[in-house]
Jmol script that loads the backbone (N, CA, C; Angstrom):
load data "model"
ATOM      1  N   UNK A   1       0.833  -1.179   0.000  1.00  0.00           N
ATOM      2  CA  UNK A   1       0.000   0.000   0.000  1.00  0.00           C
ATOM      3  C   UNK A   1       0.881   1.247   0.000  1.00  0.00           C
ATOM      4  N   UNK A   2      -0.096   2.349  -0.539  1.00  0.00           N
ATOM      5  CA  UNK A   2       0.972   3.725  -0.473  1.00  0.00           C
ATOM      6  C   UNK A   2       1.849   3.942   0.661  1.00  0.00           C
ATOM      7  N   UNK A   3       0.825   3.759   1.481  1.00  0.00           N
ATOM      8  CA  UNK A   3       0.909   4.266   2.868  1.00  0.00           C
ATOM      9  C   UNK A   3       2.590   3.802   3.517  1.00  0.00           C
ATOM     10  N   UNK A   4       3.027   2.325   3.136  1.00  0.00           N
ATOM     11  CA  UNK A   4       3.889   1.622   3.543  1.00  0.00           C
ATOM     12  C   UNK A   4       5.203   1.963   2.419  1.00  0.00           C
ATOM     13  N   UNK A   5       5.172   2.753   1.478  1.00  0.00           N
ATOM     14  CA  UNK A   5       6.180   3.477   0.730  1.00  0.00           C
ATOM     15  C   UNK A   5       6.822   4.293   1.193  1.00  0.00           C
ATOM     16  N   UNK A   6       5.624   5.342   2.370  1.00  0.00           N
ATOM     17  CA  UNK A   6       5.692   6.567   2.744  1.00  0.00           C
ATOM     18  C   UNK A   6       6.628   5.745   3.919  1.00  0.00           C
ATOM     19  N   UNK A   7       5.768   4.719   4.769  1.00  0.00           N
ATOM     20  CA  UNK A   7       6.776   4.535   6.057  1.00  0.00           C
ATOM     21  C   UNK A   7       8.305   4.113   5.872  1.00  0.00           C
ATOM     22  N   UNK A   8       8.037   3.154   5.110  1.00  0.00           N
ATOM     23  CA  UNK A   8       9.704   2.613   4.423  1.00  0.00           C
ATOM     24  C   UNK A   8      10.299   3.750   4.316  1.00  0.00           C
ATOM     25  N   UNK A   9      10.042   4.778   3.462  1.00  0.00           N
ATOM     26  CA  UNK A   9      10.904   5.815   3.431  1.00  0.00           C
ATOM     27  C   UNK A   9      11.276   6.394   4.564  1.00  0.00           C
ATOM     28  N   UNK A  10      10.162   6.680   5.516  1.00  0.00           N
ATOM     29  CA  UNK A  10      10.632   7.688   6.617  1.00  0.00           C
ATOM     30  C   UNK A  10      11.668   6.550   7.853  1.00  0.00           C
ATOM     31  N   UNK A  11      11.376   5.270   7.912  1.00  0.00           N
ATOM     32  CA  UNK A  11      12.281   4.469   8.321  1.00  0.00           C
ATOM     33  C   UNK A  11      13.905   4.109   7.455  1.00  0.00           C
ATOM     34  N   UNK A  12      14.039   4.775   6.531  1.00  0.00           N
ATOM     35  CA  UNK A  12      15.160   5.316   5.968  1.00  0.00           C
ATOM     36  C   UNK A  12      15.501   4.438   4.797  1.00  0.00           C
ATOM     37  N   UNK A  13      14.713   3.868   4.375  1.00  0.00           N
ATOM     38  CA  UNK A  13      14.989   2.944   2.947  1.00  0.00           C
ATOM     39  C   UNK A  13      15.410   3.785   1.942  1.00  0.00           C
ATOM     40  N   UNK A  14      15.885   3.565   0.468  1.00  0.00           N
ATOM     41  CA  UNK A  14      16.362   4.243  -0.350  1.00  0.00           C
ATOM     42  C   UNK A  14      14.918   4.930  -0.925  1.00  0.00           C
ATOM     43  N   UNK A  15      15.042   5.970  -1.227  1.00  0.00           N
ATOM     44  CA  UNK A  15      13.742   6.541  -1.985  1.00  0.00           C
ATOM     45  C   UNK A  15      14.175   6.949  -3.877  1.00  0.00           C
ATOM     46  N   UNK A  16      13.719   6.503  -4.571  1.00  0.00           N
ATOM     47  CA  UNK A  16      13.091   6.815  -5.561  1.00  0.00           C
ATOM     48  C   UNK A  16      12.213   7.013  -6.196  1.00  0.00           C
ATOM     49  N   UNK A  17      12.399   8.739  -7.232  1.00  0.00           N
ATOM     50  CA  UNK A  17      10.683   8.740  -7.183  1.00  0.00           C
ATOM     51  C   UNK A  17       9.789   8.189  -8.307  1.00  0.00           C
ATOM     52  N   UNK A  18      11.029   7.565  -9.461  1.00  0.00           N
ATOM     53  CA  UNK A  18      10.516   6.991 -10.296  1.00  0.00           C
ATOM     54  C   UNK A  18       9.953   5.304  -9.742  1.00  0.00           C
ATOM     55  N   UNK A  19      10.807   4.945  -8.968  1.00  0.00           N
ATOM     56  CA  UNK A  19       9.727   3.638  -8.251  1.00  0.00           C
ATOM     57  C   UNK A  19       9.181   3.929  -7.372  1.00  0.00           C
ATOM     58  N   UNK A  20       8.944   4.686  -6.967  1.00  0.00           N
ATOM     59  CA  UNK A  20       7.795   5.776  -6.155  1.00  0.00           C
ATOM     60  C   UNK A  20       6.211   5.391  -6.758  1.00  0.00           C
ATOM     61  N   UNK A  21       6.673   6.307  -8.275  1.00  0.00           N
ATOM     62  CA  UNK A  21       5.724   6.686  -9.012  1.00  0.00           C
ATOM     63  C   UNK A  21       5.302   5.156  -9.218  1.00  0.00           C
ATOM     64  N   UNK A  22       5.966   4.183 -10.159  1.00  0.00           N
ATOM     65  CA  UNK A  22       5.461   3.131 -10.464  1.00  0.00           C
ATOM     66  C   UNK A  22       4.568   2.394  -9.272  1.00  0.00           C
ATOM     67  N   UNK A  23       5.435   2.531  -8.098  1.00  0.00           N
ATOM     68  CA  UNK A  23       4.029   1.776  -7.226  1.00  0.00           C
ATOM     69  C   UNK A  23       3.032   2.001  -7.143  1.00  0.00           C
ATOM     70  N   UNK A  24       2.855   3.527  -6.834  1.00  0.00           N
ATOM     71  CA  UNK A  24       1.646   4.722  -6.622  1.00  0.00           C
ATOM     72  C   UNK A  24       0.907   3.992  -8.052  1.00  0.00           C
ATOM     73  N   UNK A  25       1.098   4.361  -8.912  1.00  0.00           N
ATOM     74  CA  UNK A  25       0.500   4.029 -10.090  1.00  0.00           C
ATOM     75  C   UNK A  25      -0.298   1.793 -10.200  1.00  0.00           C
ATOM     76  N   UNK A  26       0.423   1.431  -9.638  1.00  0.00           N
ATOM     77  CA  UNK A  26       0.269  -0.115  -9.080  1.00  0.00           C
ATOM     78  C   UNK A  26      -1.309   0.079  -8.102  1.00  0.00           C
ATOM     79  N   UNK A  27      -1.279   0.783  -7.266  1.00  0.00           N
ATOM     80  CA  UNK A  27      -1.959   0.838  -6.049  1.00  0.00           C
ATOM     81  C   UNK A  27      -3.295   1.613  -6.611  1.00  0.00           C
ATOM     82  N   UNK A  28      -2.918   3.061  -7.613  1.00  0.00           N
ATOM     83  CA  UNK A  28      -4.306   3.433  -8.143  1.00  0.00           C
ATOM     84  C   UNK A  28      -4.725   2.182  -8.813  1.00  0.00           C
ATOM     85  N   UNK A  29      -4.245   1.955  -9.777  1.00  0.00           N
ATOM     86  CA  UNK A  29      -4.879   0.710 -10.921  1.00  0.00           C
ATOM     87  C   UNK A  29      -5.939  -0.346 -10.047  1.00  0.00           C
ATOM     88  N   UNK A  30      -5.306  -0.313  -9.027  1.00  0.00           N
ATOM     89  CA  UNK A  30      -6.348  -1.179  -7.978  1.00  0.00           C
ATOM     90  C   UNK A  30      -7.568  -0.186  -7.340  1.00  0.00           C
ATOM     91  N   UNK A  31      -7.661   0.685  -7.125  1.00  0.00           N
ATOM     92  CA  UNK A  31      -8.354   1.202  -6.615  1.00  0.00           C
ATOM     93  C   UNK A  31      -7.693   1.079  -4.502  1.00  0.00           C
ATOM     94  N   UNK A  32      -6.909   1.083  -4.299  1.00  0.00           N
ATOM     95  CA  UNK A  32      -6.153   0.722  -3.105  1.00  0.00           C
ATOM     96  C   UNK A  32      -6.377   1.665  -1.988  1.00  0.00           C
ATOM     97  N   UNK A  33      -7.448   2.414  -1.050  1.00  0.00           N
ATOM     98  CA  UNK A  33      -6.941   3.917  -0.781  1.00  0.00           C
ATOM     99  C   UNK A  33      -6.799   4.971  -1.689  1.00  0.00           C
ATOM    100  N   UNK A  34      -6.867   4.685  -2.861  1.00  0.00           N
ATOM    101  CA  UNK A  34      -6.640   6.168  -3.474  1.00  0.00           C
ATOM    102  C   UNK A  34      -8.087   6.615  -3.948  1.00  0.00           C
ATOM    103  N   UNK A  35      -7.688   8.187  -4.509  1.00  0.00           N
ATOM    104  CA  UNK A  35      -8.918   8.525  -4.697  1.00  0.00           C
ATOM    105  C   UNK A  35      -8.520   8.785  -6.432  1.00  0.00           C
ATOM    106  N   UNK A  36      -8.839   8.045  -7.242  1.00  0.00           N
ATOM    107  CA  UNK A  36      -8.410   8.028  -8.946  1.00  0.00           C
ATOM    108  C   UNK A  36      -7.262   7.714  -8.753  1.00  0.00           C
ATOM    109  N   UNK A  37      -6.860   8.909  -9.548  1.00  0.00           N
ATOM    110  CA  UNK A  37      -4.895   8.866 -10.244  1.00  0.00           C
ATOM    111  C   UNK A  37      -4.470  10.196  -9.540  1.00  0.00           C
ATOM    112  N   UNK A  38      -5.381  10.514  -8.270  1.00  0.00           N
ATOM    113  CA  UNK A  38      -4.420  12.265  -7.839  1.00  0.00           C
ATOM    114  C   UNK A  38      -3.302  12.273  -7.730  1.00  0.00           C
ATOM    115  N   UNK A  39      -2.533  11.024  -7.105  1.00  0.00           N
ATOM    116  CA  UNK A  39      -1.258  11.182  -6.590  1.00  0.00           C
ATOM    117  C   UNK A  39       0.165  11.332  -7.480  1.00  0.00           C
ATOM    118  N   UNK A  40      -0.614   9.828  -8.633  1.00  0.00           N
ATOM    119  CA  UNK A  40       0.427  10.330  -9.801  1.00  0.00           C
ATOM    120  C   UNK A  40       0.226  11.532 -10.865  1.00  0.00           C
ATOM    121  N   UNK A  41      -0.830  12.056 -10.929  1.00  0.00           N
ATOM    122  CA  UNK A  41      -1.694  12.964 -11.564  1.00  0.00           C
ATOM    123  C   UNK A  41      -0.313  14.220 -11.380  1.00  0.00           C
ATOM    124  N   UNK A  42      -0.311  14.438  -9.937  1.00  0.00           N
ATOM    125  CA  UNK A  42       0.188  15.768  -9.301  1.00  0.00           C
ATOM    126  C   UNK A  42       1.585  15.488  -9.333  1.00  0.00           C
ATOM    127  N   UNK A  43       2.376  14.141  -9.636  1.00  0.00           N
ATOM    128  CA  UNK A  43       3.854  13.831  -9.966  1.00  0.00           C
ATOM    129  C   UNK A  43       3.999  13.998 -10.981  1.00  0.00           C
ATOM    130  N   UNK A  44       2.902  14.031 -12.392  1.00  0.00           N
ATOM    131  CA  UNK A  44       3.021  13.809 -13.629  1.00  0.00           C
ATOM    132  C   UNK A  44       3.234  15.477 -13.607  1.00  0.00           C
ATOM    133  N   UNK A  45       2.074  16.408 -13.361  1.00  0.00           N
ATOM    134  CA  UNK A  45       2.403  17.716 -13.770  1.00  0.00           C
ATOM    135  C   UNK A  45       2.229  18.677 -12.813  1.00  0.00           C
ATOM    136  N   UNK A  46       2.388  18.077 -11.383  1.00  0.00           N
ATOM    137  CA  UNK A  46       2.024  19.016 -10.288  1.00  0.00           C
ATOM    138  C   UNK A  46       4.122  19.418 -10.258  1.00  0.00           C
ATOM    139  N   UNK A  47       4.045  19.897  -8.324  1.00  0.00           N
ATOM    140  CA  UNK A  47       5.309  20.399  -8.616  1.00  0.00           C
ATOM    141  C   UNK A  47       5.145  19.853  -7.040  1.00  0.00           C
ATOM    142  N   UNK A  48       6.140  19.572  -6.071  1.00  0.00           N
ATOM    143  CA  UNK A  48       6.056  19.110  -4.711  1.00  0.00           C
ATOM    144  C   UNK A  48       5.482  19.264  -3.997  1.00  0.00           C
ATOM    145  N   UNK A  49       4.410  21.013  -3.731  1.00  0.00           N
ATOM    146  CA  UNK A  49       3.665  20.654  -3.089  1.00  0.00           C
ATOM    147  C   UNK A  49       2.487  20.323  -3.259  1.00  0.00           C
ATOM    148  N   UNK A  50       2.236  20.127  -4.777  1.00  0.00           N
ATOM    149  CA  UNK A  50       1.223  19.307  -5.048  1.00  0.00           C
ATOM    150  C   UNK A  50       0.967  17.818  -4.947  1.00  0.00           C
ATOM    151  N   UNK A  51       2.584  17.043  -4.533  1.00  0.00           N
ATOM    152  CA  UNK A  51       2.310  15.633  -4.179  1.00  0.00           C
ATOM    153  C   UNK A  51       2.731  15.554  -3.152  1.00  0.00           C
ATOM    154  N   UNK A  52       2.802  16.709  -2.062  1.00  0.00           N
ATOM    155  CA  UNK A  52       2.900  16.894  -0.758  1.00  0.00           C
ATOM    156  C   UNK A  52       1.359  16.896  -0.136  1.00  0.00           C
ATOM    157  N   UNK A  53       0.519  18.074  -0.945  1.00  0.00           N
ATOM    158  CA  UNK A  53      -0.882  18.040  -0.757  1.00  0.00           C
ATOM    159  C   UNK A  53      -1.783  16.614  -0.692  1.00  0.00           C
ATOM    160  N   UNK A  54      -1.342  16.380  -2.186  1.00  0.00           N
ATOM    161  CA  UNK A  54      -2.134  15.215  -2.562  1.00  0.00           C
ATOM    162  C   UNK A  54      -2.054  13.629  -1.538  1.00  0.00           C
ATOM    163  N   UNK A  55      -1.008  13.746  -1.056  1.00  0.00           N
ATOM    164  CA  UNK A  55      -0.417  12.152   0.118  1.00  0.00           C
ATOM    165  C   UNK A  55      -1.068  12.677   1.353  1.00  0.00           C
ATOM    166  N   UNK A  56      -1.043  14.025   1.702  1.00  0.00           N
ATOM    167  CA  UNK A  56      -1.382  14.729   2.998  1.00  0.00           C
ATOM    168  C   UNK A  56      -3.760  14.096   2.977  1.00  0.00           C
ATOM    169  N   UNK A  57      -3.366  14.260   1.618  1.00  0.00           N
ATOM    170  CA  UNK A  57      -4.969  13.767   1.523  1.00  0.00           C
ATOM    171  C   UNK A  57      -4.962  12.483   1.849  1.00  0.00           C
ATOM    172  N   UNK A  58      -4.511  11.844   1.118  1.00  0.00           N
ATOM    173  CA  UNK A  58      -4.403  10.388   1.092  1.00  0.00           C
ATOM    174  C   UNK A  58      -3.917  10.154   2.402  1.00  0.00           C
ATOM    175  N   UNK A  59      -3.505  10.471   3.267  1.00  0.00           N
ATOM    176  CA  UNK A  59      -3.290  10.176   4.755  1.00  0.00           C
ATOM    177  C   UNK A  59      -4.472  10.402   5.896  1.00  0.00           C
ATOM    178  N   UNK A  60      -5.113  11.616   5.288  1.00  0.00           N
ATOM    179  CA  UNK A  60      -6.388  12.134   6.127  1.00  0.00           C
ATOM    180  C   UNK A  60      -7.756  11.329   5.529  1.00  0.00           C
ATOM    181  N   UNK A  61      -7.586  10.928   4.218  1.00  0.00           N
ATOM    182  CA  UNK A  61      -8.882  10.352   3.881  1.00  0.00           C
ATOM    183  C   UNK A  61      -8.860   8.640   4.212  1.00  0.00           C
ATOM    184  N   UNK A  62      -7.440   8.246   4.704  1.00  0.00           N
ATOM    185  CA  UNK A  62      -7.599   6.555   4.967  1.00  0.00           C
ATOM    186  C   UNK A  62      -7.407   6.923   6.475  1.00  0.00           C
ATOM    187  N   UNK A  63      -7.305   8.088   7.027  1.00  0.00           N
ATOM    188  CA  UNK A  63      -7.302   7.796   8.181  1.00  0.00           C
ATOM    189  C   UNK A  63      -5.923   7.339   9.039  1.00  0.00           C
ATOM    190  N   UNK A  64      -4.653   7.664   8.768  1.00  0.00           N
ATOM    191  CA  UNK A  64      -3.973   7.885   9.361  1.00  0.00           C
ATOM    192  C   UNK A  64      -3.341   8.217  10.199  1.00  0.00           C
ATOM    193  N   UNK A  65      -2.324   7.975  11.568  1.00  0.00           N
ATOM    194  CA  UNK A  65      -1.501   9.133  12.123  1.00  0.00           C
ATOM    195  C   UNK A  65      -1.236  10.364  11.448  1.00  0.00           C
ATOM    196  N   UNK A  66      -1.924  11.370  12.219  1.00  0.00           N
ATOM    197  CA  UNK A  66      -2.150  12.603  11.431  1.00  0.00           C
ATOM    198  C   UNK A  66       0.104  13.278  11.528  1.00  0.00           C
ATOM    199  N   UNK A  67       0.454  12.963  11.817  1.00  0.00           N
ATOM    200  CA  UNK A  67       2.564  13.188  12.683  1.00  0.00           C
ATOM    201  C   UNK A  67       2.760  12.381  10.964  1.00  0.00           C
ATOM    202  N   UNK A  68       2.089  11.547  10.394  1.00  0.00           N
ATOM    203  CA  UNK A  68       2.522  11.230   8.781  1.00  0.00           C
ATOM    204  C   UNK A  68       2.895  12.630   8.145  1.00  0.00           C
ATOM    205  N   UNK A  69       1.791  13.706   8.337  1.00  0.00           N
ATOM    206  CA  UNK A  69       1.444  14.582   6.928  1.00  0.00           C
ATOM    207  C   UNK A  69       2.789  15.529   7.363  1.00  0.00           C
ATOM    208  N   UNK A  70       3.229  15.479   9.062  1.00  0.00           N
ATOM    209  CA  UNK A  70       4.300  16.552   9.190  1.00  0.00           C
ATOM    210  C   UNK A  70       5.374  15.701   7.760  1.00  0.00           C
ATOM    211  N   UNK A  71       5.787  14.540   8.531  1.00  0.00           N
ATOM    212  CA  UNK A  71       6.693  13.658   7.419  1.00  0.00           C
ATOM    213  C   UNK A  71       6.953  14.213   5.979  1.00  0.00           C
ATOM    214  N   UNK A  72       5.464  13.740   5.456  1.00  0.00           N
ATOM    215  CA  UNK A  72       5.430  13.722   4.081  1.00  0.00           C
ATOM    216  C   UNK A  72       5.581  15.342   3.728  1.00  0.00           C
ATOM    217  N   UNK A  73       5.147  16.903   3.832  1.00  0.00           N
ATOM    218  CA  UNK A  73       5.790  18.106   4.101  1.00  0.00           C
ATOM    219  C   UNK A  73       7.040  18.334   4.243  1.00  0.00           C
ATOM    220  N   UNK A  74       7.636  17.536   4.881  1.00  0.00           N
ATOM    221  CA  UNK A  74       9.136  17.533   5.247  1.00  0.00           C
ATOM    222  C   UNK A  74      10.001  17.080   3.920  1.00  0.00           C
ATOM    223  N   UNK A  75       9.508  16.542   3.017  1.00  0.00           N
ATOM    224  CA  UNK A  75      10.313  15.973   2.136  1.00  0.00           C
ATOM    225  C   UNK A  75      10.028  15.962   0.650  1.00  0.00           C
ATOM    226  N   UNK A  76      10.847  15.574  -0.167  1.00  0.00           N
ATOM    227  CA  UNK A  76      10.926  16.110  -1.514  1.00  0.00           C
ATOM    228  C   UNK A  76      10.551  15.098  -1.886  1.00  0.00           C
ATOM    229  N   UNK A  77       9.425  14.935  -3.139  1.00  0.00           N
ATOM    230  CA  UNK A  77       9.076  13.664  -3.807  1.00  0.00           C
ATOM    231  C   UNK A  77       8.916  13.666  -5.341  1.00  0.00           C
ATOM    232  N   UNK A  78       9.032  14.833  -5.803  1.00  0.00           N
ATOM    233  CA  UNK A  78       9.618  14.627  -6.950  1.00  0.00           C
ATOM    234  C   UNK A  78      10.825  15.527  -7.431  1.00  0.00           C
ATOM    235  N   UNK A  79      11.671  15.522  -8.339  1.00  0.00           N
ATOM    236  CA  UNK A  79      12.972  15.726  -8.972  1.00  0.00           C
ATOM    237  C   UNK A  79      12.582  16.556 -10.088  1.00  0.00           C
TER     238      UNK A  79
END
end "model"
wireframe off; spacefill off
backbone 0.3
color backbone group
């Protein structure tokens, strides 16, 4: 799930955002937690804090530890 991309990362795994993207894109195709394609939508032509926004959703709409969205704010997700 997305959600476990986001933690891996913040538990210090390597991050890339092109296998970032491919999972995200794995997880919409399912319908997984997401809401459509926002997340890759806003990687395709947003700019960071649009896939800062967009995960900050995706954290508040599955219901998350809200101490995620500081995380995901904190960090750069696309190049």
């Amino acid at each position: 799930m997305i959600i476990d991309l986001i933690l891996d990362r913040r538990d210090g795994r390597h991050y890339s955002a092109y296998d970032f993207y491919l999972e995200v894109r794995k997880y919409e195709r399912l319908g997984v937690g997401t809401h459509g394609e926002d997340i890759s939508l806003a990687m395709d032509y947003g700019d960071n804090r649009d896939v800062q926004r967009v995960l900050c959703q995706y954290i508040q709409r599955n219901e998350y530890p809200a101490d995620i969205e500081d995380y995901i704010r904190s960090q750069i997700w696309v190049v």
